[in-house]
C-alpha positions as CSV (number, residue, x, y, z in Angstrom):
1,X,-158.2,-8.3,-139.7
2,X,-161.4,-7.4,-142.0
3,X,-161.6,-4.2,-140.1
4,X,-158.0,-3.4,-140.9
5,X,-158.8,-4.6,-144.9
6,X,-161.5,-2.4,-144.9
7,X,-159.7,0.8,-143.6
8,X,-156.5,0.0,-146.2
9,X,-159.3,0.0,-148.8
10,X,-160.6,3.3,-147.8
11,X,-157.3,4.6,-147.9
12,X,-157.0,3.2,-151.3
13,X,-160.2,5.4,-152.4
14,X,-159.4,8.3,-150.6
15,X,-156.0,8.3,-152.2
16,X,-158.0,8.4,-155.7
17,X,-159.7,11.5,-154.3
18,X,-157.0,13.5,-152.9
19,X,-155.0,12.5,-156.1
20,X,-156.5,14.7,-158.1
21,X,-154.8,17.7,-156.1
22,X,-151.5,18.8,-156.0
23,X,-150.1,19.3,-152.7
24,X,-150.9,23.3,-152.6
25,X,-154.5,21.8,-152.6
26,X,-154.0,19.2,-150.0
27,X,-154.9,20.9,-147.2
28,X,-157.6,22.7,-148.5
29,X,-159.1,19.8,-149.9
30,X,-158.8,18.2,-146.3
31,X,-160.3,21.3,-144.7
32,X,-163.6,21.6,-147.0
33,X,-163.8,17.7,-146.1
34,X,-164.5,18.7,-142.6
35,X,-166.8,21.5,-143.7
36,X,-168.9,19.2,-145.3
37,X,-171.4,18.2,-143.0
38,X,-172.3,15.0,-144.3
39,X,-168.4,13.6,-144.2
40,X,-168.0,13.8,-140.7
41,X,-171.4,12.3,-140.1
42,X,-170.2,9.5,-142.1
43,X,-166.9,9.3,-140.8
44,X,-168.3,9.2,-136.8
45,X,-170.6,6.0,-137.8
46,X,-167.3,3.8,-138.2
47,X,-167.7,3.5,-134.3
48,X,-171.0,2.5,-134.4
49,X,-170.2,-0.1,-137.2
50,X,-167.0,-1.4,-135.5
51,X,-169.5,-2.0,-132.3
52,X,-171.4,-4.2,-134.7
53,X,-168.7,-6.3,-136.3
54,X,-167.5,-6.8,-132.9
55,X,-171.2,-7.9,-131.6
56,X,-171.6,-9.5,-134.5
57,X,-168.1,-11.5,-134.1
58,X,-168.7,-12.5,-130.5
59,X,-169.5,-16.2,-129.2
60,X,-173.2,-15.1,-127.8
61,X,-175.6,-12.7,-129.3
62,X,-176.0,-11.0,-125.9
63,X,-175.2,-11.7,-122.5
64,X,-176.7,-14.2,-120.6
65,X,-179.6,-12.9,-118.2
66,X,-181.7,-14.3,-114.6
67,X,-184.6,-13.6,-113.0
68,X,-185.6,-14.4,-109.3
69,X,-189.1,-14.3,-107.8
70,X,-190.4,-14.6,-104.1
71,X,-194.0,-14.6,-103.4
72,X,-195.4,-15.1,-99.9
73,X,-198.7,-14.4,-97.9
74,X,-196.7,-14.0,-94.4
75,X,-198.0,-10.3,-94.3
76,X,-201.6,-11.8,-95.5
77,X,-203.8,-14.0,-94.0
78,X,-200.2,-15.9,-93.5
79,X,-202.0,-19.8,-95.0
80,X,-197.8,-21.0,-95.5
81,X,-197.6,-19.5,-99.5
82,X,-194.1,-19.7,-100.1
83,X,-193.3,-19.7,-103.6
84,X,-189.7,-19.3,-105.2
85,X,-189.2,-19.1,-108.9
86,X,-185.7,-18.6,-110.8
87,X,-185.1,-17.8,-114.2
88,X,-181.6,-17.9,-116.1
89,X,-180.9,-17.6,-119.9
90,X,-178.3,-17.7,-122.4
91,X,-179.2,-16.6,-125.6
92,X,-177.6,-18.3,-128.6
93,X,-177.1,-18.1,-132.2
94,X,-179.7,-19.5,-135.0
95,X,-177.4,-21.9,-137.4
96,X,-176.0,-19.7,-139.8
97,X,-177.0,-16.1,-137.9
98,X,-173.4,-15.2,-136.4
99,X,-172.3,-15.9,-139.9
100,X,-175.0,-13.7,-141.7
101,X,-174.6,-11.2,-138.8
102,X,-170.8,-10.3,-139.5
103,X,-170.9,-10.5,-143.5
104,X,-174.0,-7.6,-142.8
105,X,-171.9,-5.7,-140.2
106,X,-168.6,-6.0,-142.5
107,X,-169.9,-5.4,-145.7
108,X,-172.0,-2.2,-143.8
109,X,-168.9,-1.1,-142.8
110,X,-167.0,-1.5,-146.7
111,X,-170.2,0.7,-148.0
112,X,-169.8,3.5,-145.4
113,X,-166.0,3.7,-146.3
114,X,-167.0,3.6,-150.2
115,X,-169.9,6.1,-149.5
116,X,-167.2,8.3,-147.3
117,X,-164.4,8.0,-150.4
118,X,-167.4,9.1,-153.1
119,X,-168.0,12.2,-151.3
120,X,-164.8,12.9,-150.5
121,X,-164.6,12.8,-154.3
122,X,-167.3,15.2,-155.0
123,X,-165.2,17.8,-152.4
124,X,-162.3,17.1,-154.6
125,X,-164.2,18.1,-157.7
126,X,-166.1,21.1,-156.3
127,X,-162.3,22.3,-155.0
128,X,-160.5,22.2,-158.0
129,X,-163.3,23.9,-159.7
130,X,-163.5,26.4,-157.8
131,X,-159.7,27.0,-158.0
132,X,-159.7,27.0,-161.9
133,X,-162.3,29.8,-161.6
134,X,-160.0,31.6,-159.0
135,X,-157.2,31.4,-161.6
136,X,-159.2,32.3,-164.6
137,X,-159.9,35.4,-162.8
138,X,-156.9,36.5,-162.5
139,X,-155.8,35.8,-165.8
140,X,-158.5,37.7,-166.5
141,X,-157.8,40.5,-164.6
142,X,-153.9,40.2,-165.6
143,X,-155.2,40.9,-169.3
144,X,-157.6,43.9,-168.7
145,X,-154.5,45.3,-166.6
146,X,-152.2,45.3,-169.6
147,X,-155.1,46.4,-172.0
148,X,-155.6,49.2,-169.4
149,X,-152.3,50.2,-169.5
150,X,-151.9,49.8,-172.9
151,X,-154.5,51.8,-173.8
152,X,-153.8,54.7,-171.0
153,X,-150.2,54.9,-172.7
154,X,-151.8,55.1,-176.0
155,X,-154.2,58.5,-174.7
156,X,-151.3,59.9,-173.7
157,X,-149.7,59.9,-176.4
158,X,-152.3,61.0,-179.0
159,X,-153.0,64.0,-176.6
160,X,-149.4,64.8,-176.6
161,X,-149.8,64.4,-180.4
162,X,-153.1,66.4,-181.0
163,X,-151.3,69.2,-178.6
164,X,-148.8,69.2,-181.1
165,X,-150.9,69.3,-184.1
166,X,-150.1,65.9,-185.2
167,X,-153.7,63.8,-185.0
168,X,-157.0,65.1,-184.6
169,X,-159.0,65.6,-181.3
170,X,-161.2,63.3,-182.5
171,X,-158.2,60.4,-182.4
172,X,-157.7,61.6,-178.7
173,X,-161.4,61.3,-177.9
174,X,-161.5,58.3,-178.9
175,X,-158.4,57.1,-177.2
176,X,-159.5,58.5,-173.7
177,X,-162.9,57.0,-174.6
178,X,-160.9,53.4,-174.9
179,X,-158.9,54.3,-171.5
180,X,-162.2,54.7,-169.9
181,X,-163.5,51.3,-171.5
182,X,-160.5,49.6,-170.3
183,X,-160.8,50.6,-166.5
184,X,-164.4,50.0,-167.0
185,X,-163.3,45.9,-167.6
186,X,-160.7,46.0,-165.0
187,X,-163.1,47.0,-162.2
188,X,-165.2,44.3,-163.4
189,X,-163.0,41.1,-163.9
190,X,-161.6,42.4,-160.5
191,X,-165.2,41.8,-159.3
192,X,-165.4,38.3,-160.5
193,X,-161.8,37.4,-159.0
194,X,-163.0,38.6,-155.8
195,X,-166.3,36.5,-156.0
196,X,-164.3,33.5,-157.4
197,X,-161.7,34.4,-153.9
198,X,-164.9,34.3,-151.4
199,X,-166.4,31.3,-153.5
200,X,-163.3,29.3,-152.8
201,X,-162.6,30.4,-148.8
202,X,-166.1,29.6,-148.1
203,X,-165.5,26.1,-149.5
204,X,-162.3,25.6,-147.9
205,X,-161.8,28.5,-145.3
206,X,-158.5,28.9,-147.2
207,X,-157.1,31.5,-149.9
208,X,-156.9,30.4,-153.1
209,X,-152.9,29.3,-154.0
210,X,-151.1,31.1,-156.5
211,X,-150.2,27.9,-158.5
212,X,-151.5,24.7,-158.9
213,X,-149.9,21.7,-161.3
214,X,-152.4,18.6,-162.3
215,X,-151.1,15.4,-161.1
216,X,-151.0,12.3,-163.5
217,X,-154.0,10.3,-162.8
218,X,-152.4,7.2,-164.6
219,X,-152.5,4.4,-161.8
220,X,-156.8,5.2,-161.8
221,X,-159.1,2.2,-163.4
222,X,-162.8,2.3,-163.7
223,X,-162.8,-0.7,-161.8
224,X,-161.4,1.3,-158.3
225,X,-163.4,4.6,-158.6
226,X,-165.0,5.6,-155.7
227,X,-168.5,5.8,-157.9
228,X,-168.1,2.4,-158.7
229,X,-166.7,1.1,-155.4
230,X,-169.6,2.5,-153.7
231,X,-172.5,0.7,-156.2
232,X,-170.5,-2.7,-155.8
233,X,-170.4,-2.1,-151.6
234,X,-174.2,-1.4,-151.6
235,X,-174.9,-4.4,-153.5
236,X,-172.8,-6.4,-151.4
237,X,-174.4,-4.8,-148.4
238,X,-177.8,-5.3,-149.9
239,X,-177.0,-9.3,-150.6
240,X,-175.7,-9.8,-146.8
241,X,-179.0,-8.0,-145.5
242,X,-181.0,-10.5,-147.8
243,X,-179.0,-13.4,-146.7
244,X,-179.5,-12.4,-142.8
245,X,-183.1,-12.1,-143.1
246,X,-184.2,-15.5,-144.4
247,X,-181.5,-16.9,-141.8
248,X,-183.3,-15.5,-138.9
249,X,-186.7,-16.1,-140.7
């Protein structure tokens, strides 16, 4: 029943991670998750760990052992040597070590899931990030597009004008000269979209989504963030550890 506390707890903290994207960054989020190496590292210990809770929960520290032994000089100088010896052991807990044992294995296993919730955390915040920087760029890109246009419209028009006598050449020179500027930007904040696109695919191995809304964060306390969750599970951790040792000392 612990096990299954600590698992609705994780969920609890990843549910603080993943809040913080809308669903068209759910699955994104979830995918740069997996490439993150040290998430699945994390996340294939909770066998190991659940092996230890269980050891640690079981009526014997290990399994109980014998030995036989036979010695004889029958193919020796044959003087009647016939010696048998057996062996058998149970091994048992010190008083207070099964105790100890399982508050170590259980709170080891509430820091991995508050270690595995913080990074998860830290892939939350380096997704959104990189989103924002994806849609900068293209607002970006959508204003040197209308500038572009804006100013190839306005060329056009003072040529037609200086054909007709209206302006000078040196109005249209320096509207073409503007033109030119303007394509000038839009090749370059093209660029950067482009960089922001790759940034964001090699993060998540998806493309970026045309729209994102910022969820409410309004059921998150200080008390329940995955930062926080994590220092109070390592002390814990750290506390059982202490407590284990000067039990089996």
């Amino acid at each position: 029943m612990r096990i299954a506390m600590i698992l609705m707890t994780a969920a609890a903290t990843f549910g603080l991670a993943t809040k913080a994207q809308g669903s068209e960054l759910r699955a994104a989020f979830e995918a740069a998750c997996l490439r993150t190496p040290e998430i699945p590292a994390l996340v294939a210990r909770r066998a190991e760990v659940d092996a230890r809770a269980r050891a640690a929960d079981a009526l014997l520290p290990g399994g109980p052992w014998a030995t036989v032994m036979h010695r004889t000089d029958a193919l020796t100088n044959d003087r009647g040597t016939r010696e048998y010896e057996a062996e058998f052991g149970i091994p048992i807990w010190l008083r207070g070590e099964r105790g100890a044992s399982l508050a170590a294995a259980l709170t080891e296993g509430e820091r991995l899931e508050a270690e595995i919730g913080a990074r998860r955390l830290e892939v939350a915040k380096r997704v959104r990030e990189a989103y924002w920087m994806v849609a900068e760029a293209r607002e970006r890109v959508a204003i040197a597009e209308r500038r572009r246009s804006t100013a190839a419209t306005l060329a056009k028009s003072m040529r037609e004008q200086a054909g007709a006598g209206q302006v000078e050449l040196v109005e249209t020179k320096l509207a073409d000269a503007d033109a030119r500027d303007a394509e000038v930007s839009l090749a370059g904040v093209r660029s950067e979209l482009n960089q922001a696109r790759i940034a964001f695919g090699v993060l998540t191995g998806f493309e970026a989504p045309a729209g994102f809304r910022e969820s409410e964060r309004s059921g998150a306390t200080p008390a329940h963030h995955p930062r926080i969750v994590l220092r109070r599970a390592a002390t814990e951790k750290a506390l059982a550890d202490e407590q284990l040792t000067w039990t089996v000392d």
